[in-house]
C-alpha positions as CSV (number, residue, x, y, z in Angstrom):
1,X,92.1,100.6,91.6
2,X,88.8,99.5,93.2
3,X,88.3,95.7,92.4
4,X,86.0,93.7,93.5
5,X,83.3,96.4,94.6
6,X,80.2,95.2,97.2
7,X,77.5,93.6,95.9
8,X,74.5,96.3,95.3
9,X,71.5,96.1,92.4
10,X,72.3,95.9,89.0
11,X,72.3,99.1,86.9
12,X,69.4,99.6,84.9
13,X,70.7,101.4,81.4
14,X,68.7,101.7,78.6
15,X,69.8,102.0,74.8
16,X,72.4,100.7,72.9
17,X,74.4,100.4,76.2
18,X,72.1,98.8,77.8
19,X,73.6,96.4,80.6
20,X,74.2,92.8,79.3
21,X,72.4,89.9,80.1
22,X,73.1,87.8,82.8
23,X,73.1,84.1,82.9
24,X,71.8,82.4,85.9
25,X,74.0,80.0,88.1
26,X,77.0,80.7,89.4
27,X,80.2,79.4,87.6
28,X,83.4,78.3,89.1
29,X,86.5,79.5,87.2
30,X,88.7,76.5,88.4
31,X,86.5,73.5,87.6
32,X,85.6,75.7,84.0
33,X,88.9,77.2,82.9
34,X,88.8,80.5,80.7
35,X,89.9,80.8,77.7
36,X,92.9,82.8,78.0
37,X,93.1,84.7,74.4
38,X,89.9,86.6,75.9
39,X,91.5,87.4,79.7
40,X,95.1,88.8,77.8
41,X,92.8,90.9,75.1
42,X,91.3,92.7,77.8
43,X,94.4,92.1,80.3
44,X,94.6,90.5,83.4
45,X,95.2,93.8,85.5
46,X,92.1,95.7,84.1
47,X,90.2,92.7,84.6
48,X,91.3,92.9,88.4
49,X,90.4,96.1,88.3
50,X,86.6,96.1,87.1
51,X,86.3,92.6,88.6
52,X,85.3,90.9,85.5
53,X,86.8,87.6,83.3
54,X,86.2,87.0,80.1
55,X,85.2,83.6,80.2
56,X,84.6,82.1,76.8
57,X,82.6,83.2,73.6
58,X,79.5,81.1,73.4
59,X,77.1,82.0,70.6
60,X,78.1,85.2,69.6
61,X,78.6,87.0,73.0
62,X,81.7,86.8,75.3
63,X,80.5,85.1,78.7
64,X,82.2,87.5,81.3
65,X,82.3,86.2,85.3
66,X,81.5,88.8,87.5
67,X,80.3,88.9,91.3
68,X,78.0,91.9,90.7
69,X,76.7,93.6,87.2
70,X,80.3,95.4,85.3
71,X,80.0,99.2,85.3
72,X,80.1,101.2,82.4
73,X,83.6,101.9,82.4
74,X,84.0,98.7,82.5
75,X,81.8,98.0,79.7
76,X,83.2,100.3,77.7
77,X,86.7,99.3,78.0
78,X,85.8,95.4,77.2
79,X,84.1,97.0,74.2
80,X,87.5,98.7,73.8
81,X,89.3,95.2,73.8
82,X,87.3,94.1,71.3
83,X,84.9,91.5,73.1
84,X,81.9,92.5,71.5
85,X,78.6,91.6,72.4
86,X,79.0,90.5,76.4
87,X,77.0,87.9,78.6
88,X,77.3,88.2,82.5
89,X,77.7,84.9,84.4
90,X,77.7,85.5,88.1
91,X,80.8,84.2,90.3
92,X,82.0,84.5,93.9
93,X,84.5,87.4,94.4
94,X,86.9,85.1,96.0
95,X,87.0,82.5,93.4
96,X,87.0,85.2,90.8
97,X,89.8,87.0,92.5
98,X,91.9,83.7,93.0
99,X,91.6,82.9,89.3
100,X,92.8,86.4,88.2
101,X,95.8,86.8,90.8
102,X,98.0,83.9,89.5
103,X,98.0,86.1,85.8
104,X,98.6,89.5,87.7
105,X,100.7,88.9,90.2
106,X,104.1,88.9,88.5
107,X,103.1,92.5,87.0
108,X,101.5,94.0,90.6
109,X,104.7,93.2,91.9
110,X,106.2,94.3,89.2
111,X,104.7,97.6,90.1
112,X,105.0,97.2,94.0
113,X,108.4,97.3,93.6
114,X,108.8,100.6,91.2
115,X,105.6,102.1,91.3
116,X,107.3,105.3,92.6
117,X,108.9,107.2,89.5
118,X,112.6,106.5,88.7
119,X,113.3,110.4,90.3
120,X,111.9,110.0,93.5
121,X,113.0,106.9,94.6
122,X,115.3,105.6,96.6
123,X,116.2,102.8,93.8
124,X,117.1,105.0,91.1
125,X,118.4,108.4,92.6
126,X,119.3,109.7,96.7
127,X,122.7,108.4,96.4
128,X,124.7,111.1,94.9
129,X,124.0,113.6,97.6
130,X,124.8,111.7,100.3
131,X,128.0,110.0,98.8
132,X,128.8,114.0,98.1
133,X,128.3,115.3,101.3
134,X,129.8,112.4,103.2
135,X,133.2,112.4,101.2
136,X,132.4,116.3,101.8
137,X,132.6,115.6,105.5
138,X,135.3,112.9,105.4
139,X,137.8,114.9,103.8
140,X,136.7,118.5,105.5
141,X,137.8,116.6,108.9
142,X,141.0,114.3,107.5
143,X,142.6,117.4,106.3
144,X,141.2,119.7,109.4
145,X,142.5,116.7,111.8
146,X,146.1,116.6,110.4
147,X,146.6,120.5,109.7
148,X,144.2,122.6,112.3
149,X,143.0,119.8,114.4
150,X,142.2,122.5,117.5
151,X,140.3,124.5,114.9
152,X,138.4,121.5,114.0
153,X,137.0,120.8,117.0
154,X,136.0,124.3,117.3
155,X,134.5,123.9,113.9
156,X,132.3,120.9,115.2
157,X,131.6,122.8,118.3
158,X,130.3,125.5,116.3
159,X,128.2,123.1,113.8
160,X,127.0,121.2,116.9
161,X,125.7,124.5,118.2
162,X,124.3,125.9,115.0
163,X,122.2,122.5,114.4
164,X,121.1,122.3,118.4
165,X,119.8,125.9,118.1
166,X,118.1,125.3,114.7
167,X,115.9,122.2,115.6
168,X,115.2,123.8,119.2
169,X,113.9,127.0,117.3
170,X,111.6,124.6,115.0
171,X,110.5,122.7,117.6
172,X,110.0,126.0,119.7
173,X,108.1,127.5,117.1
174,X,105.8,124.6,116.4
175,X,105.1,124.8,120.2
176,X,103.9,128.4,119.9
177,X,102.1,127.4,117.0
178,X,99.8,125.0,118.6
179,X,99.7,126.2,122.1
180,X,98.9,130.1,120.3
181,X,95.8,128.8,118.6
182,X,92.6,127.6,119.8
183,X,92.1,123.9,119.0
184,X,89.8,123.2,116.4
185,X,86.3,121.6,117.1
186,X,86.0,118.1,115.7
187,X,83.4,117.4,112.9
188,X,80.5,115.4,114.2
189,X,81.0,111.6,113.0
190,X,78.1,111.0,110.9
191,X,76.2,107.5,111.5
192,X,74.1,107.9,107.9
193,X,75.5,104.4,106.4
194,X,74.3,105.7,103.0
195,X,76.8,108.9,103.1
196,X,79.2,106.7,104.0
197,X,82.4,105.3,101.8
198,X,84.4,102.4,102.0
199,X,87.0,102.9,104.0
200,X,90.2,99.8,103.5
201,X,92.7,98.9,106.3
202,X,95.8,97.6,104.9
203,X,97.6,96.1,107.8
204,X,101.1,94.2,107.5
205,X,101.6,91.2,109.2
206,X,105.3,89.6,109.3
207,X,105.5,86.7,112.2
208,X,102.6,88.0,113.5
209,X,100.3,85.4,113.8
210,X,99.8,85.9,117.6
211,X,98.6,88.9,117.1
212,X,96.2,87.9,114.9
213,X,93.5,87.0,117.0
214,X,93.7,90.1,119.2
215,X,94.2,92.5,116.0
216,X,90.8,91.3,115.2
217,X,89.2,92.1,117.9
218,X,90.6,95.5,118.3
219,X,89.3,96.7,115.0
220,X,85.6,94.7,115.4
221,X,85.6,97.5,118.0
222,X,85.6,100.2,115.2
223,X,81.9,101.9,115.1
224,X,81.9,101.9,111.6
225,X,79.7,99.7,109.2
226,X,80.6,96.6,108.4
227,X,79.4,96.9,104.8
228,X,81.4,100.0,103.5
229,X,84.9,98.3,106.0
230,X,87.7,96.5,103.3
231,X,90.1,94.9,106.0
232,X,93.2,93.7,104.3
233,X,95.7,91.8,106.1
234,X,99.1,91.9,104.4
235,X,101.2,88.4,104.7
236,X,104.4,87.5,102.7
237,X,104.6,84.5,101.0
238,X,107.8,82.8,102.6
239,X,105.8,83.9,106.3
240,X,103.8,80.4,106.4
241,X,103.4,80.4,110.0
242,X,101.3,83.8,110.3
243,X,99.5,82.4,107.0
244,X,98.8,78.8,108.7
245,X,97.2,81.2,111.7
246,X,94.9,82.8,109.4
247,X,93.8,80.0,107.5
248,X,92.9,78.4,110.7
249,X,90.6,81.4,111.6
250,X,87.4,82.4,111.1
251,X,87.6,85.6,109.7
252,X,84.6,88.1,109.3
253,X,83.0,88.8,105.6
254,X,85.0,92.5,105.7
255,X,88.2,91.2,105.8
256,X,90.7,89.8,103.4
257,X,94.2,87.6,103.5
258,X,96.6,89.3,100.4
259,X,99.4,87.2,100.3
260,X,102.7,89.2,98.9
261,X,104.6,86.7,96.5
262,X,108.1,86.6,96.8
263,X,110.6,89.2,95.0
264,X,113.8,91.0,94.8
265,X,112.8,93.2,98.2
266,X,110.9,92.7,101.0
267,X,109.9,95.4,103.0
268,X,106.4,97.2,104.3
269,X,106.1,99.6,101.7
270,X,106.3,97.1,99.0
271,X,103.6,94.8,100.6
272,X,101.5,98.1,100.9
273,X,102.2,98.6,97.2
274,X,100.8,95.4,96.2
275,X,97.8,95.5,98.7
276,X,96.4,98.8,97.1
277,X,95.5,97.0,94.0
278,X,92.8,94.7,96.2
279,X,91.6,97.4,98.0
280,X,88.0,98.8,97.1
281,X,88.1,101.7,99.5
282,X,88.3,105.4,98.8
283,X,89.8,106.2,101.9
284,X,93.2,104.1,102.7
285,X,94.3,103.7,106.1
286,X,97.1,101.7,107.9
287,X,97.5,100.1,111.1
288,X,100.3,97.8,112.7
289,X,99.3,94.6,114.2
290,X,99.6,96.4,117.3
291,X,97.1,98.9,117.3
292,X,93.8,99.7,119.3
293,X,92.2,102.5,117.6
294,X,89.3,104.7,119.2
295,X,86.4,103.1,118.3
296,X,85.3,106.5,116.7
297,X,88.4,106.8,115.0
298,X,86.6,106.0,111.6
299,X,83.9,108.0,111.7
300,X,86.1,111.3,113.1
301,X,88.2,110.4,109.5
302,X,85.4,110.5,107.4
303,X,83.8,113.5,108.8
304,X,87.1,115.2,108.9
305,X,88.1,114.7,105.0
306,X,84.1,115.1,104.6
307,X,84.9,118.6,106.0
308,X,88.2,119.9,104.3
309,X,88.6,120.2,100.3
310,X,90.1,117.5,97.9
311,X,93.8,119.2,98.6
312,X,93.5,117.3,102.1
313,X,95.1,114.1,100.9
314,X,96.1,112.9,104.3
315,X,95.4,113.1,107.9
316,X,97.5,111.9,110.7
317,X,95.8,110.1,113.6
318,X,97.9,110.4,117.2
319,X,99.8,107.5,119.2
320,X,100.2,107.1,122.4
321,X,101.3,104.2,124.8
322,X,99.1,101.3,126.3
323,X,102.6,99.9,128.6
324,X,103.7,103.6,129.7
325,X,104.5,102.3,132.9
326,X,106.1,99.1,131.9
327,X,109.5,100.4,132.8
328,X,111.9,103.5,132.1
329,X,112.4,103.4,128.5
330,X,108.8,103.3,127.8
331,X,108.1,106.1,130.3
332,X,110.4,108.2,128.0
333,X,109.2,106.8,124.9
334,X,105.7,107.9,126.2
335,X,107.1,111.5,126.5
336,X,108.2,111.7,123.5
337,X,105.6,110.4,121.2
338,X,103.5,112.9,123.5
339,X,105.5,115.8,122.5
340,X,106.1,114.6,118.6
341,X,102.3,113.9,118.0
342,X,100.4,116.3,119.9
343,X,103.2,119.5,119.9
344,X,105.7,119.1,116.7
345,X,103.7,117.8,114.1
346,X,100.3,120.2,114.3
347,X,102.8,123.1,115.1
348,X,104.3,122.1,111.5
349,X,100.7,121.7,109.9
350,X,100.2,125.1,111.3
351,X,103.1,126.6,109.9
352,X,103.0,125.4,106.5
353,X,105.5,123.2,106.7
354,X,106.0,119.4,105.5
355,X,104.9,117.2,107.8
356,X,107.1,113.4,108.1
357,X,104.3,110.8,108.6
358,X,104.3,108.6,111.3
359,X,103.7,104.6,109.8
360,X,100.3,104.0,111.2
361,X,97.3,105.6,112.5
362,X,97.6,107.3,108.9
363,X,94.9,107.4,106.6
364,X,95.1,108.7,103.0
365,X,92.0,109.6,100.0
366,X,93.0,107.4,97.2
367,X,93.7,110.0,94.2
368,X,96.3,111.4,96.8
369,X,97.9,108.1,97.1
370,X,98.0,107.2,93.3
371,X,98.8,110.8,92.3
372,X,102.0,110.4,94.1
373,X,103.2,106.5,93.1
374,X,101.9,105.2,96.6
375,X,104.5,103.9,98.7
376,X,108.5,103.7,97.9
377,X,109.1,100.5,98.3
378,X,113.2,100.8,98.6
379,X,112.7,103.4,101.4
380,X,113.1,102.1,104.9
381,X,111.2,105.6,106.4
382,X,108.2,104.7,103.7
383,X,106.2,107.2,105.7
384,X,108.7,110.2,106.4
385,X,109.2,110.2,102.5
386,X,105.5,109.9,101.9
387,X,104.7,113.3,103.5
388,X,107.5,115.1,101.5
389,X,106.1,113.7,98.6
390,X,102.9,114.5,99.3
391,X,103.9,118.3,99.5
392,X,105.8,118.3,96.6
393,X,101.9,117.3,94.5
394,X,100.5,120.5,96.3
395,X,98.5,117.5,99.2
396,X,98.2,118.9,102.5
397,X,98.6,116.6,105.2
398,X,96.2,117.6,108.6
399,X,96.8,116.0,112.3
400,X,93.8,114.6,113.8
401,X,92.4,114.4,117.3
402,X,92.1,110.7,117.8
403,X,94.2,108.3,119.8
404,X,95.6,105.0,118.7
405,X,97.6,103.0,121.4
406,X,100.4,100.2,120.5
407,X,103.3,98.8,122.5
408,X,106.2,100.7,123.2
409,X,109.5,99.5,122.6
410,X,111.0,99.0,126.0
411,X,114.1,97.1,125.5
412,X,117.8,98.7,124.3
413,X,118.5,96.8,121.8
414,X,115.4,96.7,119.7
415,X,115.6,100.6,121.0
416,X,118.8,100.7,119.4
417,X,118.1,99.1,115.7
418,X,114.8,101.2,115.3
419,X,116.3,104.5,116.0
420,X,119.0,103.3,113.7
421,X,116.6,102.7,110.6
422,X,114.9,105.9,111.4
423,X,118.1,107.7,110.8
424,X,118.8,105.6,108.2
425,X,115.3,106.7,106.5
426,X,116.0,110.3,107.2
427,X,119.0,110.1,105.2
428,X,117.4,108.5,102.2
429,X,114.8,110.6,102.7
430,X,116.8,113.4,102.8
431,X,119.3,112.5,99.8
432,X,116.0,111.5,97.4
433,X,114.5,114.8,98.0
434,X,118.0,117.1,97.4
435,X,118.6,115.2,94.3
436,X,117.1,118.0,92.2
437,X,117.4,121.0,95.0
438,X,116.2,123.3,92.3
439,X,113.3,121.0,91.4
440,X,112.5,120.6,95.3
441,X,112.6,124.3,95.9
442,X,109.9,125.1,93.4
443,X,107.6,122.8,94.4
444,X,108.3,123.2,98.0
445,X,109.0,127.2,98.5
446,X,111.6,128.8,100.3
447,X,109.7,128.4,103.9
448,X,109.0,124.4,103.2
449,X,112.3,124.1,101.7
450,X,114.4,125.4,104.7
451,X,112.2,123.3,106.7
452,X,113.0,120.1,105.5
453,X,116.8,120.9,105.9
454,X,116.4,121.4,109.2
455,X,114.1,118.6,109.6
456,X,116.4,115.9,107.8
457,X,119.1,117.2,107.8
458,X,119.4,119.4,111.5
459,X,118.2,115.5,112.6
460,X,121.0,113.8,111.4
461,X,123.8,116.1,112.0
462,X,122.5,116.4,115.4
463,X,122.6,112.4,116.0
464,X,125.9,112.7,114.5
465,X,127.4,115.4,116.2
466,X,126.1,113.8,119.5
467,X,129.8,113.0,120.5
468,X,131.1,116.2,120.9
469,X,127.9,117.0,123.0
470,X,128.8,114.3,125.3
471,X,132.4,115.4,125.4
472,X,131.1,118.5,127.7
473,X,130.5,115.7,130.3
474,X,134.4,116.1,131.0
475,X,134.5,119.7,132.4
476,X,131.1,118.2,135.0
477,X,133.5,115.1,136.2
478,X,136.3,117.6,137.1
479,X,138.5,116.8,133.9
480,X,139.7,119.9,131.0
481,X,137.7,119.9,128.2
482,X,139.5,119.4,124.6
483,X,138.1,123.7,123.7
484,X,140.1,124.8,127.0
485,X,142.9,126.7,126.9
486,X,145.0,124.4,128.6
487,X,144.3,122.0,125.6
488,X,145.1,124.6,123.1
489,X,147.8,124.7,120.8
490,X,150.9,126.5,122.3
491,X,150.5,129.6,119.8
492,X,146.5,129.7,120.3
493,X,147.2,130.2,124.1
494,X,146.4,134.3,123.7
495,X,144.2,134.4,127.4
496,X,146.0,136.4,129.8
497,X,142.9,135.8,132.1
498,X,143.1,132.1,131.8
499,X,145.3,130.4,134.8
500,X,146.4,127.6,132.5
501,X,148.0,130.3,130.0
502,X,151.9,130.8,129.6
503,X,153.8,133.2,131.3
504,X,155.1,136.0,128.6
């Protein structure tokens, strides 16, 4: 949906659809209400979407507000509604926007919520296999506990070594991958404005509003131009106090406020869901209020999906750490989003596999992002599931050289409750995808397929087998592991070596 588009010159048509006239003035939809029986013919979401009203019908023609002259398509589709002969009266995009949003909000969030189809979503399907293999797993270790419970440690041994090998081999691989191959040369940014397209920012802001001001002047770094830049910054409703902040700034001509209204959810994706249908770029990217993008970062995006085919539907920016050194935790959160972005996740994209998207620094070409539903909004992994998705329409998603730095996350607790809903997000991920494992292996492949089991799933059997990892621990501090033979049952103890054995 690209509403609202810049202002440029009017299109000169000739024939019978030849553009309407245009009456001079500017109108104001508020103190001059429209007549509603000509917004519903047409409807208030295509109206949003072409950046028209119909206004009233004033000797013979329909009067139609409009910020710049309506395209053809969007002449043709009033012609379509049965308007007939149209008049253009010229009106501010914000007043024309904040007419039309009180009639569509109720169905874009409508949409925002279940724009995703029913079979890919974690509203409507992802339960069954995890409910499946977790009473699977519950009942595998009650009865293995009461009847063999020796033999079921060794069993979890044996899985906790199977799924340690497995994600070190992927991991491994993806290391040869990128380190085996020489690294591509970037596309030079080109400066020419006029081969330039619009390129939107959505960026979320929940209690944010100190970040605001900074956020601002983070992305007014971006060597981009400011005429073909849509900067959206994504509020809820119920978040006055981030809302109060922005009223009470001065914010530059290529940005935007879009409030969320309130619904059944509320979570990022959802927000993103309803942003996209303000959004006037071809190229959507996202960015937490935390971000400092290269101020190149832009122009190395454009060039880059300037450079690859239409199959490129997403490219993958890398993050990195501005407090590294803050204090321990951050040190090793700097390692690992040093491994994960510059090591993993090219070593996937060179071996065909999916690739999980990280949540900002991400930028996507429209049709990809429509072709797929956009964003699940019941998904707390939003981006993870993205990238599977994407795959699964045939999109390739490519890493790009460019840095973005935000704040790491040096504290245990808020440590502890991000890494939970990462998990969590696997597992939806995970059980959305293997709800049709037939359907997911033909569009995947055998190669991709395997790969996302041992991405999901090897990740959360791995977290979850963690314990008896730790339970090694006992042999170092001088105390007999449960897998000795000391700790065997009596008929199991079959090691004439061992000192702990019986004496037959």
């Amino acid at each position: 949906m690209n509403a609202f588009p810049p202002p440029r010159a009017a299109e000169v048509v000739t024939g019978p659809e030849a553009a309407p006239p245009v009456t001079p003035g500017r109108f104001d939809p508020f103190r001059q209400p429209p007549d509603l029986r000509l917004l519903h013919r047409l409807g208030a979401t295509r109206a949003l979407r072409f950046g028209v009203m119909p206004w009233r019908r004033i000797g013979g023609r329909t009067v139609v507000l409009c910020a710049v002259p309506p395209s053809q398509e969007a002449r043709d589709a009033m012609a379509r509604a049965g308007l007939g002969r149209l008049r253009c009266a010229t009106c501010t995009s914000e007043a024309l926007r904040a007419a039309l949003e009180p009639h569509v909000a109720p169905v874009l969030l409508m949409r925002a919520e279940a724009r995703v189809p029913l079979d890919q979503s974690c509203r409507g399907v992802g339960r069954r296999p995890l409910c499946l293999l977790a009473v699977t797993a519950a009942l595998t270790a009650t009865l293995s506990a009461a009847f063999a419970p020796w033999a079921a440690l060794a069993l979890l041994c044996a899985l906790c070594a199977l799924t340690s090998c497995a994600n070190t081999a992927l991991k491994l691989a993806a290391m040869i991958a990128t380190l085996g191959r020489a690294p591509a040369r970037p596309p030079p940014a080109s400066s020419a404005a006029d081969r330039l397209p619009v390129v939107t920012l959505l960026v979320p802001l929940f209690r944010e509003g100190a970040m605001a001001a900074p956020l601002l002047e983070r992305l007014g770094r971006l060597d981009y131009p400011r005429d073909r830049l849509d900067l959206c910054l994504i509020v809820e409703a119920c978040d006055t106090e981030t809302r109060e902040t922005l009223a009470r700034m001065a914010l530059p001509p290529w940005a935007q406020v879009v409030v969320v209204p309130e619904g059944r959810i509320r979570t990022k994706p959802r927000a993103l869901n309803y942003a996209l249908f303000f959004t006037r770029g071809s190229i959507i990217g996202i960015y937490d209020a935390e971000d400092a993008p290269a101020p190149d970062q832009l122009l190395r995006v454009v060039a880059r999906f300037a450079a690859c085919g239409p199959q490129t539907g997403c490219l993958q920016g890398v993050l990195d750490y501005y407090n590294a050194r803050s204090n321990w935790i951050a040190r090793c959160f700097t390692l690992e989003y040093a491994s994960w972005f510059r090591v993993v996740l090219p070593g996937l994209d060179r071996l065909g596999l999916v690739v999980p998207l990280g949540g900002t620094t991400l930028f996507l070409r429209r049709h990809a992002i429509e072709a797929v539903g956009g964003w699940d909004a019941h998904n707390v992994t939003e981006d993870a599931d993205l990238g599977v998705r994407l795959a699964r329409r045939g999109f390739r998603t490519e890493l790009i050289d460019s840095v973005t730095l935000e704040e790491a996350n040096a504290r245990i607790w808020p440590w502890i409750k991000q890494r939970s809903r990462w998990l969590k997000g696997y597992a939806m991920s995970w059980g959305v995808a293997m709800h049709d494992p037939e359907r997911l292996w033909r569009e995947l492949g055998p190669w991709r397929f395997l790969g996302v089991q041992v991405l999901f799933l090897g990740t959360l059997a791995q977290f979850a087998l963690a314990p008896v990892l730790w339970s090694f621990w006992l042999v170092i501090f001088g105390m007999p592991h449960p897998m000795s033979p000391c700790c065997a049952p009596r008929t199991s103890r079959r090691w004439p070596w061992s000192s702990c054995s019986p004496n037959v």
